[in-house]
N, C-alpha and C positions, 0 to 999 in steps of 0.2 A: 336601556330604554325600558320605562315602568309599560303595564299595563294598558293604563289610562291611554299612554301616548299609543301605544301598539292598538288597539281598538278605537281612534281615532284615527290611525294611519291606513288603515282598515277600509274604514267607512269611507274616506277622503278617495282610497283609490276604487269605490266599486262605484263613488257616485263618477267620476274623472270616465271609468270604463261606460258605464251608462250612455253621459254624453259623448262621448266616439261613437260610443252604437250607433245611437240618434243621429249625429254628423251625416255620418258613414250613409245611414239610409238617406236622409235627405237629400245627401248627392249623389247616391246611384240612383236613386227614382229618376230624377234629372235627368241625369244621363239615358237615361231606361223612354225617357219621354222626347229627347233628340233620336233615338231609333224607330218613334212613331213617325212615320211619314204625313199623316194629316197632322198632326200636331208639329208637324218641323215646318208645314206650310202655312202651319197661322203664324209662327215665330217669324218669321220671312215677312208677313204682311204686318208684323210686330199690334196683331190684335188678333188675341189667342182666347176664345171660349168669350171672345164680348170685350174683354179686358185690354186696354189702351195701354201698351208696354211702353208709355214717356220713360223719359230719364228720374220723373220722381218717383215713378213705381218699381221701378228698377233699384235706385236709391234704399226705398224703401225697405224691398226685399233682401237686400244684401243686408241695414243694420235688423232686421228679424233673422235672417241667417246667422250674422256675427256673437249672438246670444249663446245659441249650443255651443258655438267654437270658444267662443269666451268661458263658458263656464266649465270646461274640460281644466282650464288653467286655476280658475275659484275654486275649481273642487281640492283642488292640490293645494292652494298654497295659504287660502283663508283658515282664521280659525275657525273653530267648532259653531260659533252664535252666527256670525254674519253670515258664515258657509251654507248652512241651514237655511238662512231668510232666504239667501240668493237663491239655493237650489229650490225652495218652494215656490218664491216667485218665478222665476224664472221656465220650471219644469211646467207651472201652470199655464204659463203665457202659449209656451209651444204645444199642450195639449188644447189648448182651446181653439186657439190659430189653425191648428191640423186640422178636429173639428169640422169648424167654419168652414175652413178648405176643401173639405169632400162635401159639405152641405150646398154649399153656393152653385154647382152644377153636376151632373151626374157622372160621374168618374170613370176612370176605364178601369179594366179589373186588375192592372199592375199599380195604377193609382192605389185603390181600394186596399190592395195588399197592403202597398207600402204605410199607406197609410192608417190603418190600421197597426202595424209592428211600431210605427212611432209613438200611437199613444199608447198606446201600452208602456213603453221604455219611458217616455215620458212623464206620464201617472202613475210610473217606479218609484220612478226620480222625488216626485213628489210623495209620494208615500213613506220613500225609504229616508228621507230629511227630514219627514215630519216625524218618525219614528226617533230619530238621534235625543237621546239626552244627556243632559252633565251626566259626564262619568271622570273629570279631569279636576282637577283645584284649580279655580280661577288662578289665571297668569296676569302681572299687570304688563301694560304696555300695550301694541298695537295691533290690528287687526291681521297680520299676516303670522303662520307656523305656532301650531301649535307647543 
C-alpha cells in the first residue's frame, strides 16, 4: 500500500467514525426524549410540540435519518471526488436540519446538549471533506475504492 492510498484510507475511516458519532447521538437523544414523560405524552397523542406525527412525517424522518447511516458506508467505500461531494452535502443538510430543529421551538437542555454535539461533528464532517485534496494519481474506472 503507497502513500496516497494510506492517507486516503485515513481520511475515509475518520469521516465513517464522524458519522457513527453523529448516528450514535441522534439516537440517544431519541431515546433520552422517550424518558421525558411530557414528551412521551405528546408521542402517545402522536402531536408533539404542535407537529402532526402522520405516517408522511414519520416517513420523512426516517429518509433524513437514513442520510448519517448511509454515509457511514460512502465514507468507506467511495472514491476520493464523489466521497467528498457526498460528505459535504450531505454533513451540510444535517447541520442545517439540526439547526432548524432547535430554532423551531424551545428545546429542553438534553435537546440543546445533543444538539449542539451534532453540529459540531457535523460541520467536521463538512469541514474535514472540504479540506481533502488529490493526493492519489487519477484511477480510471468507477466510483467505488480507491
Amino acid at each position: 500500500m503507497d502513500t496516497r492510498t494510506s492517507l486516503n484510507d485515513s481520511r475515509k475511516s475518520i469521516l465513517a467514525t464522524l458519522w457513527i458519532f453523529a448516528t450514535l447521538n441522534y439516537l440517544y437523544c431519541d431515546i433520552v426524549g422517550f424518558m421525558d414523560s411530557s414528551l412521551l405524552a405528546q408521542y402517545i397523542t402522536g402531536l408533539v410540540n404542535g407537529m402532526h406525527l402522520s405516517a408522511g412525517f414519520l416517513l420523512g424522518g426516517s429518509v433524513l435519518m437514513e442520510i448519517p447511516m448511509s454515509m457511514i458506508l460512502v465514507s468507506k467505500v467511495m472514491k476520493r471526488e464523489p466521497n467528498r461531494i457526498l460528505n459535504i452535502v450531505a454533513g451540510s443538510i444535517m447541520t442545517l436540519v439540526q439547526c432548524a430543529s432547535i430554532l423551531s421551538s424551545p428545546p429542553t437542555m438534553y435537546y440543546a446538549f445533543f444538539s449542539i454535539v451534532e453540529v459540531a461533528c457535523t460541520a467536521t464532517i463538512v469541514f474535514y471533506a472540504s479540506r481533502w485534496r488529490t493526493v492519489e494519481v487519477a484511477a480510471p474506472g468507477g466510483l467505488f475504492v480507491d
